[in-house]
C-alpha positions in Angstrom: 0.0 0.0 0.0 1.6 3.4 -0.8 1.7 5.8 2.3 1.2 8.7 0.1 -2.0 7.4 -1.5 -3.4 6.4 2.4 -2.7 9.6 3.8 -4.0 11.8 0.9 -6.5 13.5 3.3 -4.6 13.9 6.7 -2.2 17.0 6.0 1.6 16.6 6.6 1.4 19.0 9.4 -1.5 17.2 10.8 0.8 13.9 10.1 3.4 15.0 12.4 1.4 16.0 15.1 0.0 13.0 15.2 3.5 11.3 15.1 4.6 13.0 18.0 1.8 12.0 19.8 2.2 8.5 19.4 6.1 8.5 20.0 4.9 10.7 23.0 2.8 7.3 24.1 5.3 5.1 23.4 7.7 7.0 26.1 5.4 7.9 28.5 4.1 4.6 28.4 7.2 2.0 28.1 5.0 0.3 25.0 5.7 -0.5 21.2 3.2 0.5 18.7 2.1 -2.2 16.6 -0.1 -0.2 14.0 -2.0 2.9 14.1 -4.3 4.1 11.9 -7.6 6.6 11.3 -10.6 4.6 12.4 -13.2 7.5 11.8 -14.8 9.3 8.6 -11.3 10.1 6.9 -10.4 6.2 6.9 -14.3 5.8 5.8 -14.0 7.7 3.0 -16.5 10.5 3.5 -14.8 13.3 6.1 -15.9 16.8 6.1 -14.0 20.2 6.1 -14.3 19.9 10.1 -13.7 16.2 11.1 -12.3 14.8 13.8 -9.3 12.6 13.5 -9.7 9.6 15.2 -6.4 7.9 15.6 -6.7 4.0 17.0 -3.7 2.1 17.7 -2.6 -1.5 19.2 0.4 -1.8 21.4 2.7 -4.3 23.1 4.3 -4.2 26.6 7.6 -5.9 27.9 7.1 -9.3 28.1 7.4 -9.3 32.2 4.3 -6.7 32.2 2.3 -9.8 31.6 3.6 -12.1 34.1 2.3 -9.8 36.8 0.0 -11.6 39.3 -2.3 -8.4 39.2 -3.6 -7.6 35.5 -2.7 -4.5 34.5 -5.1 -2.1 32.0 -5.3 -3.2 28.5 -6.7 0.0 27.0 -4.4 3.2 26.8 -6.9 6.1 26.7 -6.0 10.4 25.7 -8.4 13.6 26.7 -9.9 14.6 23.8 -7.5 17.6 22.9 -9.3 19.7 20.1 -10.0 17.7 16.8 -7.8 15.0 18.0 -9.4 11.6 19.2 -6.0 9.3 20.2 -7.0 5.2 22.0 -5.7 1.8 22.0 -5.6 -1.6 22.9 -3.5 -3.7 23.9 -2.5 -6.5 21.7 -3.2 -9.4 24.3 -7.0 -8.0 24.2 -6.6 -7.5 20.2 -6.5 -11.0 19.6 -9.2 -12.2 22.0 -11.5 -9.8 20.2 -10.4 -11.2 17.0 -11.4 -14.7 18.2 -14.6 -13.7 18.8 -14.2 -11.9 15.9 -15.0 -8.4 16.6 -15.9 -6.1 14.0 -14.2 -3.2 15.6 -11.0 -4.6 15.3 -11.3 -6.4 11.9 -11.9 -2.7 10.5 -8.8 -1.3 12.1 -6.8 -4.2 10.2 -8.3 -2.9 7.2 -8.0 1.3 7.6 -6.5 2.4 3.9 -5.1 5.3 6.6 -2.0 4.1 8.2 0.4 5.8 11.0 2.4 3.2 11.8 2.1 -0.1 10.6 4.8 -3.1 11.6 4.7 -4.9 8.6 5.6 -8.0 10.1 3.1 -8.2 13.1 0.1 -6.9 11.1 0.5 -9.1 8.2 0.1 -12.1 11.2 -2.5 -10.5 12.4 -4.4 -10.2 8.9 -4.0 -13.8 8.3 -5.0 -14.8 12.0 -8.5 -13.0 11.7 -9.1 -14.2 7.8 -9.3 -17.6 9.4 -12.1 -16.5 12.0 -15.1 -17.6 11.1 -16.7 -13.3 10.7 -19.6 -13.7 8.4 -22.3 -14.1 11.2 -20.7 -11.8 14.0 -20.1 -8.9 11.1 -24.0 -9.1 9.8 -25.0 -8.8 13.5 -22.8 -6.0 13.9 -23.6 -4.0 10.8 -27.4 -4.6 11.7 -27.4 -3.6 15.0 -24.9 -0.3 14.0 -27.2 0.7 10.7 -30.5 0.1 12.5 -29.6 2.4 15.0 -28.5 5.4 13.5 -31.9 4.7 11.1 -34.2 4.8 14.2 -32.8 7.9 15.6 -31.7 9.8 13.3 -33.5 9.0 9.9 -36.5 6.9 9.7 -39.0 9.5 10.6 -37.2 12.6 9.1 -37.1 14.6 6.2 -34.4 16.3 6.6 -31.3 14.4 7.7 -28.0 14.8 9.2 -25.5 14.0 6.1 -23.0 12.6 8.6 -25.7 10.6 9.8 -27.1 9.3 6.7 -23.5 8.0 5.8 -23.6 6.7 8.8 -26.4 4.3 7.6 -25.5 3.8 4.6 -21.9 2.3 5.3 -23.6 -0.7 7.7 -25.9 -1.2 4.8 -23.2 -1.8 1.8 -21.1 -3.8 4.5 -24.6 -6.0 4.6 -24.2 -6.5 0.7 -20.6 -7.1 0.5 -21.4 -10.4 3.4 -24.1 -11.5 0.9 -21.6 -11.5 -2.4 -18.9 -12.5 -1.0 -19.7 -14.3 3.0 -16.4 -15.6 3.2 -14.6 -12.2 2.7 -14.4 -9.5 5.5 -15.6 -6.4 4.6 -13.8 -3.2 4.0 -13.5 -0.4 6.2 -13.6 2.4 3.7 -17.2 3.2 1.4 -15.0 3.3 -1.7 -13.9 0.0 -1.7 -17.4 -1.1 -0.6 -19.0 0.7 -3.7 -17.1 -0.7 -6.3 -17.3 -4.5 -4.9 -20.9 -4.5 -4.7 -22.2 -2.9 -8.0 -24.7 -1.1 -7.4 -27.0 0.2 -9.8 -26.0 3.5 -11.8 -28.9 5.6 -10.6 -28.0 4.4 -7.0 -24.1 4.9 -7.3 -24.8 8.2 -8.6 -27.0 9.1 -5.4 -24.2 7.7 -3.4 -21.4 10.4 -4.6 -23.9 13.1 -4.8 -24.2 12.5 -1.2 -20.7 12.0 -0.4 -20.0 15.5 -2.5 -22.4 17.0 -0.2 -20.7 15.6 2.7 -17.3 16.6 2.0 -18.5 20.4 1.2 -20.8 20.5 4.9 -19.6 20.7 8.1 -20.2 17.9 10.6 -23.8 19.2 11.2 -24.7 19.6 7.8 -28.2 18.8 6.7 -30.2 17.5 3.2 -32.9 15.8 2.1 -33.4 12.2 2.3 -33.2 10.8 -1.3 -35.2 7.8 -2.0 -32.9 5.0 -4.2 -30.5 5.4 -0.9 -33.7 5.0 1.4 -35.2 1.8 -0.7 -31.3 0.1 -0.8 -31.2 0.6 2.9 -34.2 -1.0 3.7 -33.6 -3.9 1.3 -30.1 -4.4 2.9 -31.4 -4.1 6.3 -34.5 -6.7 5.8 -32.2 -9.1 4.2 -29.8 -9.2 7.5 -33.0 -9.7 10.0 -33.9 -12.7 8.1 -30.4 -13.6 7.9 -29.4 -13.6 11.2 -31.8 -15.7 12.3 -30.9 -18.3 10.1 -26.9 -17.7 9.9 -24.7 -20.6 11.3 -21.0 -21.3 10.8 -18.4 -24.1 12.1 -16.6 -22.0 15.1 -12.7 -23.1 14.3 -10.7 -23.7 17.9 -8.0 -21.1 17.1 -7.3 -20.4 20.7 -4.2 -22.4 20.9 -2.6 -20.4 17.8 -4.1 -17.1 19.3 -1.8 -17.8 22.3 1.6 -18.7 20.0 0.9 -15.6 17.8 0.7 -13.4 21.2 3.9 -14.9 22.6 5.3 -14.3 18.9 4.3 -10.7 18.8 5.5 -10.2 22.6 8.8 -11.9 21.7 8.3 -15.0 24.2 8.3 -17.7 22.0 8.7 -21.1 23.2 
């Protein structure tokens, strides 16, 4: 992936403020940064003038930090500090949400916006959670996000939030990416979405009048609803009801390799 393309909408000075903060955590902290990356609109694909950057990274600790009778915190959490939004995880609790798997962190794996990225570890990583079984636990999540932000903030309004909106509509072309392709984890960012799914013309063109719209409003900017985007929603959203009742898979026991890839990445192997 080139770091030029991925970072085409955080600006260099931007860049290095955010580089300083995450050296700034791995000092302060005694930790080494796995990955981080932009887990919010930018990495989404539709940011306005005024977005937030929302910087999500995974970290190791010395391997001793774990042997400690008394577990120690697994999240690493900033103040909000003006437009910057700066948390991670540890990796021990990265790869029990991947078992599960956990939508969150399958997304993070996939941001097109890097800030650090240990080649190494995260191409392990990738692999691990493309052998998880996501399809069920993905639809669920993409559901439950979509139907949301529909109930509050769309289904009974005429004029809607655009943030919002693409906030609905994301969940919704994640939905039809599990039905093509249920053994592939979906993107994180709406462009890659659109153009695995394809949509229909008069629907695709909707889609980037909208996202034009968004990228020229500011975070509360408001339109109208517009009714192909409406109809595919629903349609996406009714499918995944009726799917999720009937969705099984063969749960694979990948704790024991979850374990060697943790004392891989912590540098404790056997």
């Amino acid at each position: 992936m080139d770091d030029a393309a991925t970072l085409n909408s955080v600006s260099s000075d931007m860049q290095e403020v955010i580089a300083r903060e995450l050296d700034a955590i791995e000092s302060r902290e005694n930790v080494r940064l796995l990955f981080a990356i932009e887990s919010g609109s930018r990495a989404w694909g539709f940011p306005s003038p005024d977005s937030d950057y929302d910087v999500r990274f995974v970290y190791a600790r010395p391997v001793d930090w774990y042997l400690s009778l008394e577990p120690g915190r697994d999240v690493i959490e900033l103040p909000l500090e003006g437009d910057l939004d700066i948390n991670g995880w540890d990796i021990k609790k990265t790869l029990s949400l991947l078992l599960k798997p956990n939508p969150v962190a399958l997304e993070w794996l996939s941001s097109p916006i890097r800030y650090r990225w240990n080649d190494y570890v995260c191409d392990d990583l990738i692999a691990f959670s493309q052998r998880v079984a996501h399809g069920p636990a993905c639809l669920h999540h993409y559901l439950h996000l979509g139907g949301r932000q529909w109930q509050v903030y769309v289904e009974d309004k005429v004029q809607v939030n655009l943030k919002k909106y693409l906030y609905v509509v994301r969940p919704a072309m994640a939905i039809r990416w599990i039905r093509l392709y249920p053994e592939q984890i979906p993107p994180m960012n709406f462009h890659a979405l659109r153009a695995g799914i394809d949509l229909p013309q008069q629907l695709t063109t909707a889609l980037m009048d909208l996202l034009d719209k968004k990228s020229r409003s500011k975070e509360l900017g408001e339109a109208p609803r517009i009714e192909p985007i409406d109809r595919f929603i629903e349609e996406e959203f009714n499918w995944a009801r009726e799917a999720v009742t009937t969705a099984s898979y063969e749960r694979k026991e990948l704790r024991s390799d979850a374990d060697d890839l943790f004392r891989k990445i912590i540098g404790r192997d056997e």
